[in-house]
Phi, psi and omega in degrees: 000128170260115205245139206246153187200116160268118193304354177271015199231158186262181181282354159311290215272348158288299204291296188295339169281302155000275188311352184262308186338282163346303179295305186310312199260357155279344168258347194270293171006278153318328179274303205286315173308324164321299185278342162289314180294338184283312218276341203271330190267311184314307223273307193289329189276004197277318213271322157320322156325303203270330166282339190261277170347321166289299142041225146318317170322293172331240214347296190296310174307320178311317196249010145278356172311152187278133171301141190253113196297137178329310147345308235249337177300336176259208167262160173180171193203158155270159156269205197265355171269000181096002165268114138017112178230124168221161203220166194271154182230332168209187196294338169297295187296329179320282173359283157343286204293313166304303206270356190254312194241052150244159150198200229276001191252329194293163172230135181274135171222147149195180197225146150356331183247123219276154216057090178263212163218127184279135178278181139199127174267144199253099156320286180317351198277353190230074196293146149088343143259128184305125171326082170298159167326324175301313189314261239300322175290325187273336188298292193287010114320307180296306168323285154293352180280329177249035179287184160283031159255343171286004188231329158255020177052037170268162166227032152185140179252104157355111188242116211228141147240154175231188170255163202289002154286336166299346192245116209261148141264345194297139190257179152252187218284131168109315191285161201227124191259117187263175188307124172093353197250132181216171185274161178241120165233161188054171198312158193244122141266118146278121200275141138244145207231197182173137203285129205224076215214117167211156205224078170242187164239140182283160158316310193258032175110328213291170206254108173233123211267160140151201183284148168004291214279335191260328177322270172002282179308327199271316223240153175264347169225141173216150150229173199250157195240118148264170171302129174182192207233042165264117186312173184285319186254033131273308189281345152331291153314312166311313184301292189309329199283348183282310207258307201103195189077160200284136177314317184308318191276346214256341202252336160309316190272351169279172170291161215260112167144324183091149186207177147246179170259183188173109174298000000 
């Protein structure tokens, strides 16, 4: 360190200008240290700020997500008459749809080929109207667009409804009714049906696959999906950037099989 001494001065009088100095540059100190610790708290509370705003962001996205209808757990659909339609996605839910949520008013589809998916239009979801011609053509569409046959690419199959007391677990004596499978007794109505397939969202989030004409009716964005060999979460993805909605849901809802798209 190199200390400068002005000779006109004594060494008392050196020595004491030193010392203010000293004194100055230990309180200018003290402020920059000051000021640094303010700046580090300032710094901390921005960022807590900046944690709590986020947050609250969480928070808030969370508790607009749309909540998810019972339904939804199946395949399902409205048709374009206001009905309620859900259908089995595989032999548990097939189980399910028959023995918890059919009943005595509702109509049953499946079709001859085996693992198909049982249909059931919810009569009560519209009380007091009757199941029209529309319903009964787009369900038995549905009915085959999400059988396996949309997946080994025919493009129709026999399509049949009954009323849901025609539909059993009851065997005759020896036979074995396996998970997902039930007996048909008394008359068949058969359809002719033909792969039927559209993918939009509704007003309220929701994902709804089904036919075209019930699409239609429901959803404010749609495209309608044909048979093809594009994995399910290529076109999934294809889907969301037209229509939107969560990939996940969107890829529960094509058909088994792989498709393509079509405005």
């Amino acid at each position: 360190m190199k200390i400068v001494l002005d000779m006109r001065k004594t060494l008392q009088q050196n020595a004491a200008l030193y010392f203010e100095q000293a004194k100055k540059a230990k309180k200018k100190l003290a402020g920059a240290v000051a000021m640094l610790e303010k700046a580090k708290r300032d710094r901390e509370q921005e960022q807590q700020k900046i944690q709590h705003q986020q947050e609250k962001a969480a928070e808030k996205q969370e508790a607009v997500k749309r909540k998810m209808q019972w339904y939804e757990k199946f395949r399902w659909f409205k048709s374009s008459e206001g009905f309620l339609v859900i259908g089995g996605r595989d032999a548990t839910t097939n189980e399910i749809v028959i023995k918890k949520h059919t009943e005595k008013h509702d109509v049953v589809f499946h079709t001859d080929m085996a693992g198909s998916p049982f249909f059931v239009v919810k009569k009560n979801s519209n009380s007091g109207k009757e199941i029209g011609a529309a319903t009964i053509q787009e369900v038995a569409n549905a009915t085959c667009t999400f059988s396996r046959a949309w997946k080994l690419g025919l493009t129709s199959i026999e399509v049949f409804w009954v009323k849901p007391e025609q539909v059993s677990k009851t065997t005759e004596a020896g036979e074995y009714m396996p998970k997902g499978a039930f007996m048909i007794r008394g008359k068949t109505n058969y359809i002719s049906v033909e792969m039927d397939c559209a993918i939009g969202i509704t007003a309220e989030g929701e994902i709804m696959a089904g036919p075209l004409a019930a699409v239609q009716q429901h959803c404010t964005k749609l495209l309608k999906v044909l048979q093809g060999h594009e994995k399910a979460s290529d076109l999934a993805k294809r889907i969301r950037k037209q229509v939107g909605g969560e990939l996940d849901e969107i890829i529960r809802v094509l058909p088994a099989g792989g498709g393509k798209i079509t405005k």
